[in-house]
FILO-23936 format. One record per residue (C-alpha): residue in one letter; x, y, z. Coordinates in steps of 0.02 Angstrom, whole numbers, padded with zeros to 5 digits, always signed. Layout:
N
AXYZ
...
//
This chain:
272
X+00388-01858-02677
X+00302-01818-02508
X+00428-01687-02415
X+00460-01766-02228
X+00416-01630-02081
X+00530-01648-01958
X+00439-01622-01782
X+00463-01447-01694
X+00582-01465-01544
X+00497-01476-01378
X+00501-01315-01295
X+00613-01299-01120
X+00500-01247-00996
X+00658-01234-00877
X+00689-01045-00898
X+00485-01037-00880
X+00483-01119-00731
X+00610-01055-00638
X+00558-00863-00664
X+00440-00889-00533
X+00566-00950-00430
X+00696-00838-00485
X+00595-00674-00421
X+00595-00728-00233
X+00759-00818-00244
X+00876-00674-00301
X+00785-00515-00190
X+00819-00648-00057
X+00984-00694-00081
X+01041-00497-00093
X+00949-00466+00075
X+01050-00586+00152
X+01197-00532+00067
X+01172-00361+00151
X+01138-00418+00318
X+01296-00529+00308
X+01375-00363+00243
X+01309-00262+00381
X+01362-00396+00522
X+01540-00397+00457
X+01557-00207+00458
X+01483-00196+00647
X+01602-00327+00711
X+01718-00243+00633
X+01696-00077+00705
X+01691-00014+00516
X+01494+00042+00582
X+01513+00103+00757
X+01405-00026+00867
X+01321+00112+00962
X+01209+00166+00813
X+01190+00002+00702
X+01223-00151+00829
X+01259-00311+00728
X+01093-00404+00639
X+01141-00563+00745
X+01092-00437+00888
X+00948-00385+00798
X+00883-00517+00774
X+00895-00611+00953
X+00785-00441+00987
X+00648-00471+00889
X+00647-00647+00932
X+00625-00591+01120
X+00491-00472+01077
X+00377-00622+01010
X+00359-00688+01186
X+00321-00513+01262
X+00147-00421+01270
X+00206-00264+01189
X+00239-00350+01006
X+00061-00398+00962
X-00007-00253+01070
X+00084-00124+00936
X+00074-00226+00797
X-00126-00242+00798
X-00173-00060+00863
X-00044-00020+00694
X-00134-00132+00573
X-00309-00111+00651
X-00304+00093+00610
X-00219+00041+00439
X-00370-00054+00404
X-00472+00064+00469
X-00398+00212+00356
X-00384+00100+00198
X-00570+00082+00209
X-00612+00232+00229
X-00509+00326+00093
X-00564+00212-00021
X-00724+00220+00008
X-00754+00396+00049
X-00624+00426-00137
X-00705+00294-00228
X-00892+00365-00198
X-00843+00568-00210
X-00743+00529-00371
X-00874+00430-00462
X-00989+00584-00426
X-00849+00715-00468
X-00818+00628-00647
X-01007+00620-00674
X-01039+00807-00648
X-00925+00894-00721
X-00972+01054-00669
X-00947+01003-00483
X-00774+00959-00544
X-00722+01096-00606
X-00812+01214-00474
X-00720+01098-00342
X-00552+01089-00408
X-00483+01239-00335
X-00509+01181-00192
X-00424+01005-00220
X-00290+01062-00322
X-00252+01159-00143
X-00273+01046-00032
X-00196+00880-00129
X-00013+00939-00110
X-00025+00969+00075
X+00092+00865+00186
X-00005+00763+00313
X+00157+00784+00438
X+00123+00970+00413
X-00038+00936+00492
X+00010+00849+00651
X+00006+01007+00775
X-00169+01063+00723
X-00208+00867+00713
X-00149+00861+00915
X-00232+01039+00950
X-00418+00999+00868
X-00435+00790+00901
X-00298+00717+01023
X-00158+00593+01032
X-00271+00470+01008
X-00281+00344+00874
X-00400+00447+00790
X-00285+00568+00747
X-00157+00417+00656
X-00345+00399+00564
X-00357+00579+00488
X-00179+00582+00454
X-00171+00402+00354
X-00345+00439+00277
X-00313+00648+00215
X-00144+00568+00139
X-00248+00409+00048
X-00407+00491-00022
X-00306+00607-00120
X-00226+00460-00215
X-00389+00367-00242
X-00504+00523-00267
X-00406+00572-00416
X-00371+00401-00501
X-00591+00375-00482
X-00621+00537-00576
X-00506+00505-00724
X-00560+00329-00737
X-00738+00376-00762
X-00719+00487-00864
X-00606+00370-00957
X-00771+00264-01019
X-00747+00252-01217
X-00891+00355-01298
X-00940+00245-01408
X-00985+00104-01264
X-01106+00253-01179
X-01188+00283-01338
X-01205+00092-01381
X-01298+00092-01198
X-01405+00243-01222
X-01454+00160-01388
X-01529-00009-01298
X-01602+00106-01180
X-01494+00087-01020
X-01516+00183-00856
X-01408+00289-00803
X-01356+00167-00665
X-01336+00050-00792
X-01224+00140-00875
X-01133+00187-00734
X-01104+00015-00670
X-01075-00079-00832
X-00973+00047-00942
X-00894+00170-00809
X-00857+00082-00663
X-00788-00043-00762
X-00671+00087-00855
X-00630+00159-00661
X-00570-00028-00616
X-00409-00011-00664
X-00369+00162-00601
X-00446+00108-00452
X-00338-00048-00427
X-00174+00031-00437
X-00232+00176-00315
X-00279+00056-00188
X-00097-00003-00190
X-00034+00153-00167
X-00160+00198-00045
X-00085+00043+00061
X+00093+00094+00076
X+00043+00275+00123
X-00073+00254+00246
X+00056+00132+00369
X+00180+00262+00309
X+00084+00397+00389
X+00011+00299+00546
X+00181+00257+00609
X+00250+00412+00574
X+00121+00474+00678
X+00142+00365+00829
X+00327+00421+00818
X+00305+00595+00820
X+00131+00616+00923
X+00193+00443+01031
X+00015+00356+01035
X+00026+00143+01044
X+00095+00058+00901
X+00235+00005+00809
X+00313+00169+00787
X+00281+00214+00984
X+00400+00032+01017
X+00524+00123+00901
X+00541+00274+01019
X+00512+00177+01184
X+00661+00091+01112
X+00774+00224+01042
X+00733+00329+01234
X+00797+00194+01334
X+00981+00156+01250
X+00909-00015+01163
X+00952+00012+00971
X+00943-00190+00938
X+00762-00166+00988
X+00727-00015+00903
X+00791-00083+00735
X+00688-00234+00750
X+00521-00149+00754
X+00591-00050+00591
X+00598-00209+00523
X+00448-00278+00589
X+00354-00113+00496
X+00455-00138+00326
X+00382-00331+00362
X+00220-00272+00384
X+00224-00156+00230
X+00290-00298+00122
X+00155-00412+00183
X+00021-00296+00158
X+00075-00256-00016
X+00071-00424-00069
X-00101-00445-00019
X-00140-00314-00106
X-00081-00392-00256
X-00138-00554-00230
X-00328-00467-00215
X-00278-00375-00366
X-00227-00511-00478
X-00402-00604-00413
X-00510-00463-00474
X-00405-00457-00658
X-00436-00620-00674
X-00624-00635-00634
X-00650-00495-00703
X-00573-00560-00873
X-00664-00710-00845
X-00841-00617-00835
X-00770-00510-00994
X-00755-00698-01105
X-00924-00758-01088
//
């Protein structure tokens, strides 16, 4: 007697589905919930209207800003030295890591002097910043980059050096060069590393740059939000705060969407 399989259920691809959905819908629906929150308390007088004016308030201020000048003047001389930084410490920690996690000895003759300078606070540096270069944008520039290369410089040497042994032998053995090696095996071992410090890098360098234009007052996002808070207009002020927590979330999901593009060409190139 021939035993009868009964077909496996279908699976629900509901739950599937909807986690997509589910990751934008609920961080949404608790931002809201705040600003609803923060509205009530303000009309309220709960939050004194001086200091935090209502979001309704907030929000007809930003939407008058997008018909001014100053808006996209700030918001492009802050994302053009953000771009301008990100570049640069990656490049500049990308390049002097690969060579630090090749030669060793360099390392380790050099690392004094990293290990000192690495924890430094780039705010700390704003006075000799305005003594030695300006109030120019160039000194947003050194600020953003000093803070970034640290993150990627480190992340390079440790993923080079994190090349499995057995893959550098295997490419000595078929005779490979030594840039072979290096761009096959190691900086395909540094990828990784390399990935995640670029995300980092891109929160801390608009971190720094508008902290700068705050404190040293040069044209940007965080200049509006002084401009603002000088003159008595707090609905104003807060809307460029949000308009650089907008930015930042913008610019991190870039980030990620580039990210996820490499993983998955990259996996790609590993199948065939």
């Amino acid at each position: 007697m021939t035993a009868v399989v009964a077909p496996a259920p279908p699976k629900c691809r509901s739950g599937t589905a909807s986690l997509p959905g589910r990751r934008f819908v609920l961080p949404t629906a608790f931002i809201a919930f705040l600003i609803s929150l923060q509205e009530l308390l303000t009309r309220t007088e709960v939050l004194p209207s001086n200091y935090f004016p209502p979001a309704s308030e907030i929000f007809t201020a930003f939407i008058g800003e997008l018909g001014g000048s100053a808006l996209p003047d700030a918001l492009f001389g802050t994302l053009s030295t953000w771009l301008q930084a990100l570049v640069i410490s990656v490049v500049l920690g990308t390049v002097i890591g690969v060579l630090l996690g090749l030669v060793v000895p360099l390392e380790a003759f050099l690392r004094p002097v990293i290990e000192f300078l690495r924890p430094v606070p780039s705010v700390a540096l704003i006075p000799l910043v305005v003594l030695t270069i300006g109030t120019g944008s160039d000194s947003a520039l050194f600020l953003a980059v000093f803070a970034a290369f640290w993150q990627v410089l480190i992340p390079a040497i440790v993923g080079v050096r994190s090349a499995h042994p057995v893959a550098l032998e295997t490419a000595r053995s078929y005779n490979f060069t030594l840039w072979q090696r290096i761009r096959y095996i190691q900086l395909a071992s540094m990828m990784p590393y390399l990935v995640t410090s670029i995300r980092l890098a891109t929160s801390t360098t608009l971190i720094l740059i508008v902290t700068a234009e705050i404190i040293i007052q040069m044209p940007g996002l965080g200049y509006e939000i002084t401009m603002s808070r000088s003159a008595g207009n707090p609905a104003r002020m807060y809307a460029y705060i949000a308009l650089s927590g907008i930015a930042g979330i913008v610019l991190n999901g870039l980030v990620r969407w580039a990210e996820s593009r490499v993983a998955s060409t990259h996996g790609k190139g590993g199948k065939q």
